[in-house]
C-alpha positions as CSV (number, residue, x, y, z in Angstrom):
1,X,1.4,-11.7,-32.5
2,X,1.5,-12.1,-36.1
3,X,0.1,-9.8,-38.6
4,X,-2.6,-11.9,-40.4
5,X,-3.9,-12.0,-36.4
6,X,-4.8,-8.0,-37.0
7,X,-6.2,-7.8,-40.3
8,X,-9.4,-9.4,-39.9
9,X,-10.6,-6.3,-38.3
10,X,-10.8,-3.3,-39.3
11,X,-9.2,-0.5,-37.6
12,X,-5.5,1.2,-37.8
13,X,-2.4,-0.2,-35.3
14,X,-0.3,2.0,-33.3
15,X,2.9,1.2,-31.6
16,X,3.3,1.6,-27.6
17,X,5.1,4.6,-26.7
18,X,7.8,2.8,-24.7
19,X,7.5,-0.8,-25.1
20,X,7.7,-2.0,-28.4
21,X,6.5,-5.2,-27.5
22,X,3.0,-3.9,-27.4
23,X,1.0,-2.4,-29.9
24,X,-2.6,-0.8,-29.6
25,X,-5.6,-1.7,-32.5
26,X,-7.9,1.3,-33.2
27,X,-11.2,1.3,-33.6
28,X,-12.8,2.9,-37.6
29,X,-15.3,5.1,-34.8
30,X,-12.8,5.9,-32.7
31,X,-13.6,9.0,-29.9
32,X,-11.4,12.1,-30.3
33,X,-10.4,13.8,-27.4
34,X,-12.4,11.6,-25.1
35,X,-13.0,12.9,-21.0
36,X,-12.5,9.7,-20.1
37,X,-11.2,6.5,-20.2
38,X,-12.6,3.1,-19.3
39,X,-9.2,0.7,-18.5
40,X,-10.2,-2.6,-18.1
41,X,-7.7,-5.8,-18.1
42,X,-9.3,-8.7,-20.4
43,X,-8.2,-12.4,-20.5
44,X,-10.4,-14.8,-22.6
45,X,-13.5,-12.9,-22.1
46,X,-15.1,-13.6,-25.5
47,X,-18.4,-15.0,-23.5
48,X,-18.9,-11.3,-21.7
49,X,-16.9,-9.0,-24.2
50,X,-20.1,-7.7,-26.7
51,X,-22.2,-7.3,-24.0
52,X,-19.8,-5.6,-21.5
53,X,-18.7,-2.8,-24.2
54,X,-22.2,-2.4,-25.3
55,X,-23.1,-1.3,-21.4
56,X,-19.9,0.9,-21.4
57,X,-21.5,2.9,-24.3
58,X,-24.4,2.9,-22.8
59,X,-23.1,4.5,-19.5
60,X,-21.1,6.9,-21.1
61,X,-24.2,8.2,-23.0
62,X,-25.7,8.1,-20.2
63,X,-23.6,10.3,-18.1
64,X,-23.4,13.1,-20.6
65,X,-19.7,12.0,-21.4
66,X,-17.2,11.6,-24.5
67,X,-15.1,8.9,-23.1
68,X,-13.0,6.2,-24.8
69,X,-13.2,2.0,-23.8
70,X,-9.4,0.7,-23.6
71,X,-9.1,-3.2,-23.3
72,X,-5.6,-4.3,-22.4
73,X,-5.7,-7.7,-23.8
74,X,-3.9,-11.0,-23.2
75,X,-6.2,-13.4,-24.9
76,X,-6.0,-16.6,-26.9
77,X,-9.6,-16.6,-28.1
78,X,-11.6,-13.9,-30.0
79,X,-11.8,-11.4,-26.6
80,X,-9.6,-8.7,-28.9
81,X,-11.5,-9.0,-32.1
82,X,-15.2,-8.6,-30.1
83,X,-13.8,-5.1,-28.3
84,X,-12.5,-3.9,-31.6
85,X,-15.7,-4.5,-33.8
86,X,-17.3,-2.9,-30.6
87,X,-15.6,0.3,-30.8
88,X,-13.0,-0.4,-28.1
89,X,-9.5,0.4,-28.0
90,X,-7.2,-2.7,-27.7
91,X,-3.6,-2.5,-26.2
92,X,-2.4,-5.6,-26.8
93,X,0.3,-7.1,-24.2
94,X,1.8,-10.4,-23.1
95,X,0.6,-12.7,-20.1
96,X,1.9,-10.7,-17.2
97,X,-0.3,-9.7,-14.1
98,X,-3.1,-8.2,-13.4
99,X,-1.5,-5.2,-12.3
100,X,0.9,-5.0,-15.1
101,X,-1.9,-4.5,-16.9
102,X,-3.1,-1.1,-15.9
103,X,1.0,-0.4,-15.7
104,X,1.3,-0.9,-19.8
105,X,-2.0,0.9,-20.3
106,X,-0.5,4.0,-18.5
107,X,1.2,5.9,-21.7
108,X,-1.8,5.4,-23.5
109,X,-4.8,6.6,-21.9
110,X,-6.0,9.8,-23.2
111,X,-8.5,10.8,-20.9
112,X,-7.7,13.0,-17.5
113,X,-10.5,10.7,-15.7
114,X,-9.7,7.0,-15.6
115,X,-12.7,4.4,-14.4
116,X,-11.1,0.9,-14.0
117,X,-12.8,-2.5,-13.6
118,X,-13.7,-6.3,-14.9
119,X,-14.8,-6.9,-18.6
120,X,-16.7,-10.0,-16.9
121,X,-20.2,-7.9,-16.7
122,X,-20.0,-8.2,-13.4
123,X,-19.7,-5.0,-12.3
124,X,-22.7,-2.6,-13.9
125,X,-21.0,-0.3,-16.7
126,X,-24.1,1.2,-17.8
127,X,-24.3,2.9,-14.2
128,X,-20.8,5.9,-14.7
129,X,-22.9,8.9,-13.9
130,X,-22.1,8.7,-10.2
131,X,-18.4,8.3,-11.2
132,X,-18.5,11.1,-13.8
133,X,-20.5,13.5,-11.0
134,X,-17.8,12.6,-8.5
135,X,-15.1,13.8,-10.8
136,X,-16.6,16.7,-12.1
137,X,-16.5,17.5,-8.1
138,X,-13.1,17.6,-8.2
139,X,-12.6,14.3,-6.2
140,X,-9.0,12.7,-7.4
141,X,-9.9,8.9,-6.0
142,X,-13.4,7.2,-6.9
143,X,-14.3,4.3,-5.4
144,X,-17.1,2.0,-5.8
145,X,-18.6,0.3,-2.9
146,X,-20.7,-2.6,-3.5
147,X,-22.0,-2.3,0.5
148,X,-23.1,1.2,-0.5
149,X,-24.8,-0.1,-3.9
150,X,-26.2,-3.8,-4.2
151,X,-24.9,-7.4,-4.2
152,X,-26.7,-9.5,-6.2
153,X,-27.9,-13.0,-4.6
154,X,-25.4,-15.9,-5.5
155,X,-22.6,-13.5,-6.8
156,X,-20.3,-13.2,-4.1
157,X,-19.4,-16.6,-1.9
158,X,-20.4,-16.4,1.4
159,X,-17.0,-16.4,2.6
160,X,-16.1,-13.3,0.8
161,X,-18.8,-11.3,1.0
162,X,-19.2,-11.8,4.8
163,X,-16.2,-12.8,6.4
164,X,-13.0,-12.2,3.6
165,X,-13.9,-8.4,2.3
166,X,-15.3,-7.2,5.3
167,X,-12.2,-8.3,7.7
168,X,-9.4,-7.2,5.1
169,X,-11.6,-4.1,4.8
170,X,-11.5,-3.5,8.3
171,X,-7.7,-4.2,8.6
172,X,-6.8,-1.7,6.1
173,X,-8.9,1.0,8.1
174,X,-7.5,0.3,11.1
175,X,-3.9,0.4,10.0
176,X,-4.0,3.6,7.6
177,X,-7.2,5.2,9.6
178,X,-9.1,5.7,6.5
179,X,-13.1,4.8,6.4
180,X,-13.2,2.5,3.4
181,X,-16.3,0.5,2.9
182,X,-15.4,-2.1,0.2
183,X,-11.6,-2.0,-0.7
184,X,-12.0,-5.0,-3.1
185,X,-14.4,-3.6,-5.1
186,X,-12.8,-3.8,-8.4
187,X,-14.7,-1.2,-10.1
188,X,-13.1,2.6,-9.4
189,X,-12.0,5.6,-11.0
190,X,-9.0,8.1,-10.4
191,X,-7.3,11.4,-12.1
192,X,-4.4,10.3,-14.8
193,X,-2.7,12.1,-13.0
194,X,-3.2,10.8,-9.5
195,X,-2.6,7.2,-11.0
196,X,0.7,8.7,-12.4
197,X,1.6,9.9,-8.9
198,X,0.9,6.5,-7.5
199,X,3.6,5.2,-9.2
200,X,1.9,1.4,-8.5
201,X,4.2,-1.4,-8.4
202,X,2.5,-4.1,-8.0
203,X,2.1,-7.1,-10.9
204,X,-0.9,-8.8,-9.6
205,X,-4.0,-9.0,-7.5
206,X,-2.6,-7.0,-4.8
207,X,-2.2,-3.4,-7.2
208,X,-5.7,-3.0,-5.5
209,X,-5.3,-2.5,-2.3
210,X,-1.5,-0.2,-3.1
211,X,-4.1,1.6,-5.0
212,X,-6.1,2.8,-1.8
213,X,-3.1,2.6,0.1
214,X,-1.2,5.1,-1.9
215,X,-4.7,7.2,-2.2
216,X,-4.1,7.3,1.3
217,X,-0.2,8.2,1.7
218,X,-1.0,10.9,-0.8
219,X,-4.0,12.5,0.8
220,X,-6.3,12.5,-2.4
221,X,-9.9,13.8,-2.3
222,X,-11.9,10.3,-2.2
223,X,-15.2,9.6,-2.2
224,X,-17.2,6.2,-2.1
225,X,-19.8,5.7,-4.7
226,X,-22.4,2.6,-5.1
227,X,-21.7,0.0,-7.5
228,X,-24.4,-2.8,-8.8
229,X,-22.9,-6.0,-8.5
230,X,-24.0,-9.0,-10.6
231,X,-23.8,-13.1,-11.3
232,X,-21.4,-14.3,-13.4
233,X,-22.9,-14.6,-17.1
234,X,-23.7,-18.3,-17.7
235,X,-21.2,-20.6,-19.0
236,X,-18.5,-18.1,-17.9
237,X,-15.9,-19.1,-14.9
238,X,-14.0,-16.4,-13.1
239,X,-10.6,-16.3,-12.9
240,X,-10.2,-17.2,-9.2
241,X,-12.2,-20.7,-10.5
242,X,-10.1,-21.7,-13.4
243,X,-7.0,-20.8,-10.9
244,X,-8.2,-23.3,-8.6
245,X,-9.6,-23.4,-5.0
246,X,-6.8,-21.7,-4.0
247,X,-6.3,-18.7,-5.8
248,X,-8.8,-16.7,-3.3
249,X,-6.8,-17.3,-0.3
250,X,-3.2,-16.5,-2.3
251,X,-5.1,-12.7,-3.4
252,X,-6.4,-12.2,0.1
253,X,-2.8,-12.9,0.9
254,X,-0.9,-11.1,-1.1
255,X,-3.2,-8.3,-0.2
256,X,-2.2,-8.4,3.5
257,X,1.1,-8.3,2.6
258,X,1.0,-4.7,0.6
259,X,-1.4,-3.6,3.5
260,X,1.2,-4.8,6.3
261,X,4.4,-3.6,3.7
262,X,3.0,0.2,3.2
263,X,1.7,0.0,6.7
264,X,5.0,-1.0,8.8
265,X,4.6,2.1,11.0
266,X,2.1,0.6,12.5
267,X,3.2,-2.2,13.9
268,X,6.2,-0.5,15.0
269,X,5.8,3.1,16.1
270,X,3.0,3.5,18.8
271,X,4.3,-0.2,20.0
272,X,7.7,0.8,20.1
273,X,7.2,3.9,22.1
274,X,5.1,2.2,24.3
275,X,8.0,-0.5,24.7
276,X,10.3,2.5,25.2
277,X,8.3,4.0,28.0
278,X,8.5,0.7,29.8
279,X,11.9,0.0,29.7
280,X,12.9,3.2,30.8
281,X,10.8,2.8,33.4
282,X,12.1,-0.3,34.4
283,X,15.5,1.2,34.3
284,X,16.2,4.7,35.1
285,X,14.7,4.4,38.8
286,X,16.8,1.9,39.6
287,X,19.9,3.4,38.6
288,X,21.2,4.7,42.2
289,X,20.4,1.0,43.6
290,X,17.7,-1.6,44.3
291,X,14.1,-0.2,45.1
292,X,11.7,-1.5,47.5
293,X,7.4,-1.0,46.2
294,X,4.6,-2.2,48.3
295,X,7.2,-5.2,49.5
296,X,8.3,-5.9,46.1
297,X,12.0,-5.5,45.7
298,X,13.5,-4.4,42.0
299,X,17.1,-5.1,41.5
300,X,19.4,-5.9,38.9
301,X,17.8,-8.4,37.2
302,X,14.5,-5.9,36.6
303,X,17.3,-3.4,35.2
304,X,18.3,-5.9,32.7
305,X,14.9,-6.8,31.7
306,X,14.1,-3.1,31.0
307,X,17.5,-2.7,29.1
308,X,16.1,-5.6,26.4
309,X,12.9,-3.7,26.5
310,X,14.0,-0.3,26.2
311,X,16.3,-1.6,23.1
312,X,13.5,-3.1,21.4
313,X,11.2,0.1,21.8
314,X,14.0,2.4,21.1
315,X,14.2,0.7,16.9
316,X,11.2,-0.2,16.7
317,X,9.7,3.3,16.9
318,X,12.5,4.8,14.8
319,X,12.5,2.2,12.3
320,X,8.6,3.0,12.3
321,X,9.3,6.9,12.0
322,X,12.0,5.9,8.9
323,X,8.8,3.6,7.4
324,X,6.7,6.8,7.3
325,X,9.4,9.1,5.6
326,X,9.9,6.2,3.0
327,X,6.1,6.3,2.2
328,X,5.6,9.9,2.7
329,X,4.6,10.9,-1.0
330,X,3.7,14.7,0.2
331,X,6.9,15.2,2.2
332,X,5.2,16.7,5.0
333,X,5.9,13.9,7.5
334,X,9.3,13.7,6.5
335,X,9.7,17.4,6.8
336,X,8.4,17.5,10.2
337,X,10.5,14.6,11.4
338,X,13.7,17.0,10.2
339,X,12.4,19.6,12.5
340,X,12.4,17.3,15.2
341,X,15.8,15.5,14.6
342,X,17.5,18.6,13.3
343,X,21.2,16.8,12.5
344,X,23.8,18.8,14.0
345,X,21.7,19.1,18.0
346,X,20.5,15.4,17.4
347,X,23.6,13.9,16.3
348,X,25.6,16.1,18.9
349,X,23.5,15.3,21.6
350,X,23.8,11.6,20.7
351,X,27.1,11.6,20.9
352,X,27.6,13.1,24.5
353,X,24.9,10.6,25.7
354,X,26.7,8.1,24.6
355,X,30.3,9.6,26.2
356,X,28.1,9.8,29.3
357,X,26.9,6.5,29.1
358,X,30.5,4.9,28.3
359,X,31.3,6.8,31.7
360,X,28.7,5.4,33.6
361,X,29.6,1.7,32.6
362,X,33.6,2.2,32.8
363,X,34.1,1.9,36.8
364,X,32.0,-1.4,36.5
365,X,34.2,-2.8,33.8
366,X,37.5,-1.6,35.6
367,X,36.0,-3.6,39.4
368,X,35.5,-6.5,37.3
369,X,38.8,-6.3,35.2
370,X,40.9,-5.8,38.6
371,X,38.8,-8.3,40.9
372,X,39.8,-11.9,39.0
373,X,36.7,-11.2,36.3
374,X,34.2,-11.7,39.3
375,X,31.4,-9.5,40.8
376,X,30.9,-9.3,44.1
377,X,27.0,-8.3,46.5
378,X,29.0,-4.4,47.1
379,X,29.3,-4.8,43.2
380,X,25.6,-4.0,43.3
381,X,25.1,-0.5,43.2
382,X,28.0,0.3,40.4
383,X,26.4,-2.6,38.6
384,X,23.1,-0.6,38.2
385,X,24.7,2.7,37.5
386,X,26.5,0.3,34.5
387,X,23.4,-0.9,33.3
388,X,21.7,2.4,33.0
389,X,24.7,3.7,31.2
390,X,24.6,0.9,28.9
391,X,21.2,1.6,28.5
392,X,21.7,5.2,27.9
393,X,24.6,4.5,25.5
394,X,22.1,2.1,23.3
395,X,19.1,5.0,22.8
396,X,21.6,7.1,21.8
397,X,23.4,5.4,18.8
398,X,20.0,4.1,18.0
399,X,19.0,8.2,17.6
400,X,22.5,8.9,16.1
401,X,21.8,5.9,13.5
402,X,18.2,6.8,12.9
403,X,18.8,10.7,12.4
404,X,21.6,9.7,9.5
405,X,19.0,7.4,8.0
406,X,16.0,10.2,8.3
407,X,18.5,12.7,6.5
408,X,19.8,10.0,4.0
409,X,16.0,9.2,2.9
410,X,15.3,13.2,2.8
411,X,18.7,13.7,0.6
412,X,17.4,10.7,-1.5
413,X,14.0,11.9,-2.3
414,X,15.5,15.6,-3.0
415,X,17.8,13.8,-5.8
């Protein structure tokens, strides 16, 4: 941005911290030492701007609060210039995500507490007290509901407000067993601190729900609050408009995905144990020969049905146990796993399973090898006592791979 863009208003210009590419405009009334801060991502909101710092003034005297406004700005109209000559804060950054936003913004916020939202004047600003009471609680993750507050007739499409939010909603509960109301709700607050911790990687639309994911993974204090939600101002389009028709479903999207990414246990540890129980119990009775139940007769090709599913059950729940330890920001899970696979009994136990198993399938390979390559019906019985070796041999390099991972992850996060 060029300098003659700046001077028009009046105000001093800092450089970023750490990315020299950015710069952040200061306001002549600027807050000391604010409480908090008020993050909000802007792009060509010069319709909304004026009136949408006016009502954060007005909330934070209000609440009884000395807070400071921070717009990180991407604009080509006059959105940066209305925030100044408002009083705001503007960080100034390239075109880059919705997400990146609240990244860049990171090294400059001044505040401990941190409310985040839309400039759009959708979301009620003048409304922070219950925000401001919830952190002078001592709660570390704030979030608004709008199912708790109100909805405003004609400001949420009917497919969002009753079908979209409410079944992403009830995904996200289900996979991390939390009791979230409204995780779209873009207006929330946090500690710096606990936004620090986050360590949020995510550029776009989907930073909101690794936000109550990663509340989640690291066990912070939440509590709901209700939000006022409003119509669009007129002659204003939202962002998911001038994107086009699609852009809802590619943010609802994207969303499942960082659920379904920081969520991977679940698809794979209670279904791969269950797999695991199956198999094994397809497998290990028949090991000393085919077995007759209620007239049904279970032979070899039961054992080798068992032996897929025992293999599938067998990674999927350790790959599920090495998804929590990845995600495990407090280190207890990964702790207790350790206890469980301590390395020298796991990976010595491994390895005389799998000894035993190699046994158990070597007088099979040897009748083969010394009768032309062919199998015979007295074949049977050494034939299942193969397969359960086999089978025995598989859990146990899976457990002798998955315990080298587990400590390799531990070692990883202690460096």
């Amino acid at each position: 941005m060029s300098t003659d863009a700046r001077l028009d208003q009046p105000g001093a210009v800092q450089a970023h911290p750490t990315d020299p590419a950015l710069e952040v405009w200061i306001p002549v009334n600027d807050v000391p030492d604010p409480e908090v801060s008020i993050v909000i991502p802007a792009l060509d909101e010069a319709i909304t701007m004026e009136a949408f710092v006016a009502w954060c003034h007005q909330g934070l005297a209000d609440a009884g609060v000395r807070g400071e406004i921070l717009i990180v700005d991407s604009s080509t109209d006059d959105t940066p210039h209305i925030a100044l000559a408002g009083g705001a804060r503007v960080l100034r950054t390239p075109k880059r995500g919705l997400g990146r936003a609240y990244l860049d913004a990171i090294d400059v916020i001044r505040a401990p507490w941190v409310i985040m939202g839309d400039a759009d004047c959708t979301y009620d600003f003048r409304l922070l007290a219950p925000f401001i009471e919830a952190f002078r609680d001592d709660y570390e993750f704030v979030m608004g509901s709008r199912w708790k507050g109100t909805i405003e007739a004609g400001s949420m499409p009917a497919l969002h407000q009753y079908f979209g939010t409410p079944f992403t909603t009830w995904i996200l509960n289900l996979l991390y067993k939390s009791d979230f109301s409204d995780i779209h709700c873009g207006m929330r607050g946090l500690t710096k601190d606990a936004l620090v911790r986050m360590r949020l990687v995510s550029q776009s639309w989907e930073y909101a729900s690794e936000m109550v994911i990663k509340s989640v993974h690291l066990g912070l204090r939440t509590q709901e609050v209700p939000v006022r939600f409003l119509k669009d101002t007129e002659g204003r389009v939202s962002h998911h408009r001038r994107a086009g028709w699609f852009s809802p479903f590619s943010a609802a999207w994207i969303n499942l995905k960082a659920m379904f990414i920081h969520g991977a246990d679940f698809f794979l540890v209670r279904p791969g144990l269950a797999a695991l129980i199956v198999g094994l119990l397809l497998t290990v009775p028949l090991a000393a020969g085919p077995l007759t139940v209620a007239g049904v007769t279970f032979t070899t090709t039961t054992m080798i049905f068992g032996l897929v599913v025992t293999t599938l059950g067998v990674f999927s729940y350790q790959l599920g146990l090495l998804a929590r330890a990845i995600y495990d920001r407090r280190g207890m899970t990964t702790a207790r796993l350790l206890r469980r696979y301590r390395y020298t009994r796991t990976v010595g136990t491994a390895m005389a399973g799998g000894a035993l198993g190699a046994l158990a399938t070597l007088p099979l390979i040897v009748r083969y090898a010394t009768n032309d390559f062919t199998l015979t019906e007295g074949d049977l019985r050494v034939a299942h006592v193969a397969i359960a070796g086999l089978t025995l041999g598989i859990v146990c390099f899976a457990t002798f791979a998955f315990t080298l991972l587990l400590h390799a992850v531990a070692a990883a996060r202690r460096d």
